[in-house]
C-alpha positions as CSV (number, residue, x, y, z in Angstrom):
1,X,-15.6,6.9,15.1
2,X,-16.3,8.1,11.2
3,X,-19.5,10.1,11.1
4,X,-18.5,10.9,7.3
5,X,-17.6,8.8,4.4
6,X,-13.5,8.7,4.3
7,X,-11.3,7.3,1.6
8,X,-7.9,6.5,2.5
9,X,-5.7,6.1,-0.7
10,X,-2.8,4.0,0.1
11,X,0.6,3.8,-1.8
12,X,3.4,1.4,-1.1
13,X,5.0,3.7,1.3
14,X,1.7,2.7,3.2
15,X,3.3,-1.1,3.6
16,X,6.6,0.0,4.8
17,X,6.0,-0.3,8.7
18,X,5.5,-3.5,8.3
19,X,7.9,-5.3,6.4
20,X,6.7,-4.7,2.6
21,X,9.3,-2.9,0.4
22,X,9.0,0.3,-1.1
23,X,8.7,0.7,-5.2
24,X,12.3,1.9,-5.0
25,X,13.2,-0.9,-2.4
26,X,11.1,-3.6,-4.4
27,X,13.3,-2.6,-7.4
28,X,16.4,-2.9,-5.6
29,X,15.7,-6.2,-4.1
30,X,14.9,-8.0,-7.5
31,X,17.7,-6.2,-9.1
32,X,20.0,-7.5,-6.0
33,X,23.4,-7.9,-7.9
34,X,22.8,-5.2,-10.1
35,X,21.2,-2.2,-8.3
36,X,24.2,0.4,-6.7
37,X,21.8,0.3,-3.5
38,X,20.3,-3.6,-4.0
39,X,23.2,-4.8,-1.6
40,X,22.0,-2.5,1.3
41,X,18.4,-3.9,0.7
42,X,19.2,-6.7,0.7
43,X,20.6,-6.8,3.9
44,X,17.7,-4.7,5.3
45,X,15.3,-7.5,4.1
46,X,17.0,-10.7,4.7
47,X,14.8,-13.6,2.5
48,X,14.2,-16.0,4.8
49,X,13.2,-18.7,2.8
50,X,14.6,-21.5,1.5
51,X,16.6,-21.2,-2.4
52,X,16.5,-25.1,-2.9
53,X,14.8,-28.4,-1.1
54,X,18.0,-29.0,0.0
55,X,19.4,-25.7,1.2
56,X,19.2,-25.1,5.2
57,X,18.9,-21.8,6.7
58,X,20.0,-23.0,10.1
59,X,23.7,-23.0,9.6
60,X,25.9,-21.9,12.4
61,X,26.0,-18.4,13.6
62,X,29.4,-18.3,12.5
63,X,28.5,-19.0,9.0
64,X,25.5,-17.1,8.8
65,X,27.7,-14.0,8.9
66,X,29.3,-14.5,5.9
67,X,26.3,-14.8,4.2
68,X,25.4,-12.2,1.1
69,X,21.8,-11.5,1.5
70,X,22.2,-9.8,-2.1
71,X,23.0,-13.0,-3.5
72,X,20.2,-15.1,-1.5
73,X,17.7,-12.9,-3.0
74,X,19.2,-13.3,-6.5
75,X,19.4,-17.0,-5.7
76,X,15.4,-17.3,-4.5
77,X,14.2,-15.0,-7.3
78,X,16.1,-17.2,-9.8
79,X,15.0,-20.4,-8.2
80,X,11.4,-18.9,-8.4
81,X,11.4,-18.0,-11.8
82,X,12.5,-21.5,-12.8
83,X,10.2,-23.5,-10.8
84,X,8.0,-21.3,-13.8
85,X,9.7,-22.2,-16.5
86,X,10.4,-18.5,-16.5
87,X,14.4,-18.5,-16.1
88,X,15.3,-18.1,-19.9
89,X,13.8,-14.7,-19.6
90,X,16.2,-13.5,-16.8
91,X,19.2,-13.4,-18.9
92,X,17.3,-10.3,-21.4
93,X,14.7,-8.9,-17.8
94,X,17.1,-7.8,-15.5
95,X,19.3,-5.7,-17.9
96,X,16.6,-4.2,-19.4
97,X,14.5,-3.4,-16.4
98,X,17.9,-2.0,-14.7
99,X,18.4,0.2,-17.6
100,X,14.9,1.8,-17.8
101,X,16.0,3.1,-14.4
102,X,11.9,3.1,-13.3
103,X,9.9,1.2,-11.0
104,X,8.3,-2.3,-11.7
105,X,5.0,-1.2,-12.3
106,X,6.3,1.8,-14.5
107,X,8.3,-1.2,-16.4
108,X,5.4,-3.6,-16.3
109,X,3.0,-0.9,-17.7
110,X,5.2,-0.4,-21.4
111,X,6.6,-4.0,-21.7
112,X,3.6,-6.5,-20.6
113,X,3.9,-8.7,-23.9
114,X,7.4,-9.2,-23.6
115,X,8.1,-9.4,-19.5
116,X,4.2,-9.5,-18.2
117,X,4.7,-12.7,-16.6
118,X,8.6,-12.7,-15.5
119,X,8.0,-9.3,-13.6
120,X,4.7,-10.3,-11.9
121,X,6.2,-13.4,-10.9
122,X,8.9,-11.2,-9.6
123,X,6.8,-9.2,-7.5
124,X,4.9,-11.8,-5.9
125,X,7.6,-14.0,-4.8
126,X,9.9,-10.9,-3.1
127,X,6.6,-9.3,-1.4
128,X,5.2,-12.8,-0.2
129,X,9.1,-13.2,1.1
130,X,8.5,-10.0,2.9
131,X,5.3,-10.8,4.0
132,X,5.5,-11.5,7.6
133,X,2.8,-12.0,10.8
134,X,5.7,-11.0,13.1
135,X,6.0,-7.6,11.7
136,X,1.8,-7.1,11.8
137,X,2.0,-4.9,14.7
138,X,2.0,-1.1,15.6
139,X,2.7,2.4,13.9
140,X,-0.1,3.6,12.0
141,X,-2.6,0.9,11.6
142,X,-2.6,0.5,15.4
143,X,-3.7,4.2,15.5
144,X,-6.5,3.7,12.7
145,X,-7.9,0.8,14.8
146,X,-8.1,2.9,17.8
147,X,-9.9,5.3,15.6
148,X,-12.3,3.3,13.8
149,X,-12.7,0.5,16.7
150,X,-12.9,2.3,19.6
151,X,-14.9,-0.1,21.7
152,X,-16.2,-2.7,19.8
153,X,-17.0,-3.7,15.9
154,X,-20.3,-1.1,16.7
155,X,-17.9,1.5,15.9
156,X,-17.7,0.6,12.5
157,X,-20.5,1.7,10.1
158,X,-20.3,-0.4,6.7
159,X,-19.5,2.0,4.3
160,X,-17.9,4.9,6.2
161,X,-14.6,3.9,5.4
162,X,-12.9,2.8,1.8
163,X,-9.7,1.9,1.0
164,X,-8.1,2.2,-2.4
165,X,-4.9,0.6,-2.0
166,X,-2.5,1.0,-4.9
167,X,-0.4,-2.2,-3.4
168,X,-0.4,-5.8,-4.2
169,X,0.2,-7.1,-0.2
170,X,-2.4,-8.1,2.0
171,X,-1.1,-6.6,5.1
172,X,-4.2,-4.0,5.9
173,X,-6.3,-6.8,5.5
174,X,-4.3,-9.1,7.4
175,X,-3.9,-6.8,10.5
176,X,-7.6,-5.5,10.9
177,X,-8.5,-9.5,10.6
178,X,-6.6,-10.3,13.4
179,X,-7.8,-6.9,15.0
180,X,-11.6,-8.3,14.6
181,X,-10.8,-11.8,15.9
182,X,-8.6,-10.8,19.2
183,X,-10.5,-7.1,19.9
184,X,-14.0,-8.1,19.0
185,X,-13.9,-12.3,19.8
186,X,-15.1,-13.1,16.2
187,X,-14.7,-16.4,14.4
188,X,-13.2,-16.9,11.0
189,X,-15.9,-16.1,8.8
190,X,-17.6,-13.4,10.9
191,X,-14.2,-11.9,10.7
192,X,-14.5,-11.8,6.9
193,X,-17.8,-10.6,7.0
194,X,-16.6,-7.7,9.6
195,X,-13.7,-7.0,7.2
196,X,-16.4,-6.7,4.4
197,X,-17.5,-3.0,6.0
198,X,-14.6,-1.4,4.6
199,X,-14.6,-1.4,1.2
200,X,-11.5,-2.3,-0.8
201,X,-10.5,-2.2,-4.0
202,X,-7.2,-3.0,-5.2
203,X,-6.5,-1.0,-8.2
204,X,-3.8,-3.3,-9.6
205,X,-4.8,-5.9,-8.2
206,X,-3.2,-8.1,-5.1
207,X,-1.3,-11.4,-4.4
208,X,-4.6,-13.6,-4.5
209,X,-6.8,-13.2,-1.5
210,X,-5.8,-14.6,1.7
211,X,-7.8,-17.8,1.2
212,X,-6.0,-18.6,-1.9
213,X,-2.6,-17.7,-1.1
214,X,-2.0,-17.3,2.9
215,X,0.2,-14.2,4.2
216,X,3.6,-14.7,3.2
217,X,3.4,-18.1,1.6
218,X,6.1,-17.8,-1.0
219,X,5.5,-21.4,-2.0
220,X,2.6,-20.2,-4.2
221,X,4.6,-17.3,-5.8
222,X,2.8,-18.1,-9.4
223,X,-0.5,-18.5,-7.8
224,X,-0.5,-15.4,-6.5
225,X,1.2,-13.5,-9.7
226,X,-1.7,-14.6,-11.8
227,X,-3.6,-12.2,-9.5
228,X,-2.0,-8.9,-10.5
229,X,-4.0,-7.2,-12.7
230,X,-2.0,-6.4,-16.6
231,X,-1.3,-2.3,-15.6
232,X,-2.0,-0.3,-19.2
233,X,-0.5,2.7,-20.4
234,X,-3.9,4.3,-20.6
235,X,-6.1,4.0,-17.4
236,X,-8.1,0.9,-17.2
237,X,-12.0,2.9,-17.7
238,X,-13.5,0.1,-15.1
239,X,-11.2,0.5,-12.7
240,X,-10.9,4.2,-13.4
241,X,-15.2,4.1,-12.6
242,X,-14.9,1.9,-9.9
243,X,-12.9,4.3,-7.5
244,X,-14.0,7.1,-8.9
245,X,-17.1,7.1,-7.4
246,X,-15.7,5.7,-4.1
247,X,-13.5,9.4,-4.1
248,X,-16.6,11.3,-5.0
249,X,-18.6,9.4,-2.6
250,X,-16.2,10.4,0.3
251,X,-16.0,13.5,2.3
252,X,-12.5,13.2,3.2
253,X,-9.6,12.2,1.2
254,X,-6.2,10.4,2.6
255,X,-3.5,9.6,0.7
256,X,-1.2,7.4,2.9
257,X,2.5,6.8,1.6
258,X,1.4,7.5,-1.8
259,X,4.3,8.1,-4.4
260,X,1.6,10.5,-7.3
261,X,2.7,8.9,-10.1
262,X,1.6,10.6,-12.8
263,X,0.1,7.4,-14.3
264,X,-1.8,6.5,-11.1
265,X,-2.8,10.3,-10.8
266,X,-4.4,10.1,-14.3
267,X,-6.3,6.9,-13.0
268,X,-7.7,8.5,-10.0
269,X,-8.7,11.2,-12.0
270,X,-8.0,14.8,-10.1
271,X,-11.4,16.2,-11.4
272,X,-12.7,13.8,-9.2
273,X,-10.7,15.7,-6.2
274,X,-13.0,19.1,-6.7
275,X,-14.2,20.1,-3.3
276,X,-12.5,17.7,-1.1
277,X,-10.7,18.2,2.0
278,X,-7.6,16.0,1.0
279,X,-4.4,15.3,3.4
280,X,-1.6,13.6,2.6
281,X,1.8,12.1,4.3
282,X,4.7,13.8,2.7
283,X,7.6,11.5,4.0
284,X,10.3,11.4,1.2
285,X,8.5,13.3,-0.9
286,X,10.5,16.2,-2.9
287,X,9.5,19.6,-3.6
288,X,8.4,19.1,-7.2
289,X,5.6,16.8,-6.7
290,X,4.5,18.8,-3.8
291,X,4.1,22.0,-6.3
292,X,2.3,18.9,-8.5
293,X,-0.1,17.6,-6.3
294,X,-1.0,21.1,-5.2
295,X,-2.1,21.7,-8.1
296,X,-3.4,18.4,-9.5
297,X,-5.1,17.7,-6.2
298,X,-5.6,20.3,-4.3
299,X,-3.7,18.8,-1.6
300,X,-2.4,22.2,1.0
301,X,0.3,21.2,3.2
302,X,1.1,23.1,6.1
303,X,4.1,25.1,6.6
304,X,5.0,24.4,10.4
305,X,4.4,20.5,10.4
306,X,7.4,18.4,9.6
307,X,8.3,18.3,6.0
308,X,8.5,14.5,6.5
309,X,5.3,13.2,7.7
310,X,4.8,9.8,8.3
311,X,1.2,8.1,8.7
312,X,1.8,7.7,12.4
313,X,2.3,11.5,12.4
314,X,-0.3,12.7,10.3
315,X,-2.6,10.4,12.0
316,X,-1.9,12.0,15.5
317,X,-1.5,15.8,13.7
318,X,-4.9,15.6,12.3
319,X,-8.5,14.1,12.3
320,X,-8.5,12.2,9.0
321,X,-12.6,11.9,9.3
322,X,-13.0,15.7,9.1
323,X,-14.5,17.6,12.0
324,X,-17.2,15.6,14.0
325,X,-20.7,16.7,12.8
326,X,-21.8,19.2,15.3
327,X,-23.5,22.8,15.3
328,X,-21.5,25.4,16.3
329,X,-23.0,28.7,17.8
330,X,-21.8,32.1,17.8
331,X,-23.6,34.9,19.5
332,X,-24.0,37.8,17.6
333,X,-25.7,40.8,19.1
334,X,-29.4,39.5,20.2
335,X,-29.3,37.2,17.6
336,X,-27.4,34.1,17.0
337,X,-26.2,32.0,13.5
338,X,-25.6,28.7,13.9
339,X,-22.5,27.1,11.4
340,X,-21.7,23.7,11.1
341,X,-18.8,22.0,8.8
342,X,-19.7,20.6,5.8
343,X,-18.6,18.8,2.7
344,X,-15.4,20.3,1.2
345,X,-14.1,21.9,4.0
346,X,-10.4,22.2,3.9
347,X,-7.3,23.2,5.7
């Protein structure tokens, strides 16, 4: 149960249990043909959709073997980007996103007049192709359910808990709908209205809401491109205000597969991290932007956990909602002084 407001900042690493690339995976997927690593992607996230109207993904076993799951994602991304009218652009966006070497978002951000709507249509089509139901299940968001819906939707106080997701899926919002409606016997809209007591903001923006583009429907690729927010060089001030006050608002900060780029650092704004008690998973993440984020952020990471912490394991290591609110008290001679935890502690 969260007795204290808790943010939980999410990044795409968040995504990665179930089914949603990483930024470096993402990259490697739309740069298929091109990317030293895109071929191993590729066959990690097999598209399973249709290239063509006339194309049939039930071949024989036999043939499906020699398939090149590179090639099928070149092949659907293409196919995508012409149903757009967006296919001239290829020939001049893959070269030049593979040469600047960066992330999408990191490309989006410094060439939006030029590529804005070839690369959002890019990264809607490949995430609603890894959108998938069948992966909605497990690792950490089954833990935060447990946590948060204990018993029954009681559990969860409107407010107490705020997401700011970094990513573009829907999969957080797709689980904990389907956690309301099987868990807590709630029809369609009350599962909206149940989903409406976390708060969360998309600070780029997603692929459309589930209404308007259902998970994983890759059919409405441009649909849901026109929902990803242009990203700016310099923070976007709304935005920036927006989660701002959702950060200094909460007592306990979570940052959940987050990459601290130093764009989206800047956006979050680290003054807003004074006083926090701030945790963070640390899977894949090198040395360097430890030493940054320990002293952007404040973040302390602990010396005998794993150096690779996944959400599942930071959610069983530690209480992500702080120390429940409770008066502790320690005798002292004839007298005794009572202490209790309060905002800004931090380990």
């Amino acid at each position: 149960m969260i007795e204290e407001p808790t943010c939980l900042i999410l990044g795409a690493g968040a995504s990665a249990p179930y089914g949603l690339p990483t930024a470096a995976e993402l990259r490697n997927l739309i740069l298929s043909l091109r990317s030293p690593t895109g071929a191993a992607t590729a066959e990690k996230f097999h598209v399973k959709v249709p290239r063509n109207p006339g194309y049939d993904w039930n071949v024989p076993k036999a043939q499906a073997n020699h398939r090149d799951p590179a090639k099928d994602w070149n092949r659907y991304l293409n196919d995508v980007a012409d149903s757009a009218g967006l296919k001239p652009l290829l020939n001049e966006f893959f070269p030049k996103f593979f040469s600047a070497d960066r992330s999408i978002d990191w490309f989006l951000r410094r060439n939006e007049s030029t590529f804005g709507d070839v690369a959002r249509l890019q990264i809607a089509a490949t995430l609603l192709a890894c959108e998938r139901e069948d992966r909605l299940s497990g690792d950490w968001y089954q833990l935060l359910s447990e946590e948060i819906l204990p018993k029954n939707l009681g559990a969860l106080d409107e407010g107490k808990l705020s997401v700011i997701s970094f990513n573009y899926d829907r999969s957080f919002e797709k689980y904990f709908l389907g956690q309301f409606e099987s868990l807590c016997g709630l029809g369609r809209d009350e599962c909206k209205a149940a989903l409406n007591r976390i708060r969360i903001e998309h600070v780029y923006g997603q692929l459309a809401t589930l209404d308007e583009v259902p998970y994983g429907d890759f059919t409405k690729a441009v649909d849901a491109s026109k929902s990803i927010r242009t990203i700016r060089l310099d923070p976007d001030k709304e935005i920036q205000k927006r989660v701002g006050r959702i950060i200094q608002e909460s007592t306990y900060i979570n940052f959940i597969g987050f990459g601290f780029d130093d764009d989206n650092i800047a956006l979050l704004d680290p003054k807003n991290f004074a006083d926090k008690r701030v945790y963070a998973t640390t899977c894949g993440m090198s040395a360097r932007t430890r030493y940054k984020v320990r002293q952007q952020l404040r973040i302390r990471f602990d010396a005998k956990e794993a150096p690779d912490m996944t959400a599942a394991q930071l959610l069983n290591a530690k209480d992500l909602f702080g120390p429940k609110l409770k008066t502790l008290t320690t005798p002292r001679g004839p007298m005794a002084i009572k202490r209790s935890f309060h905002r800004g502690w931090k380990i």
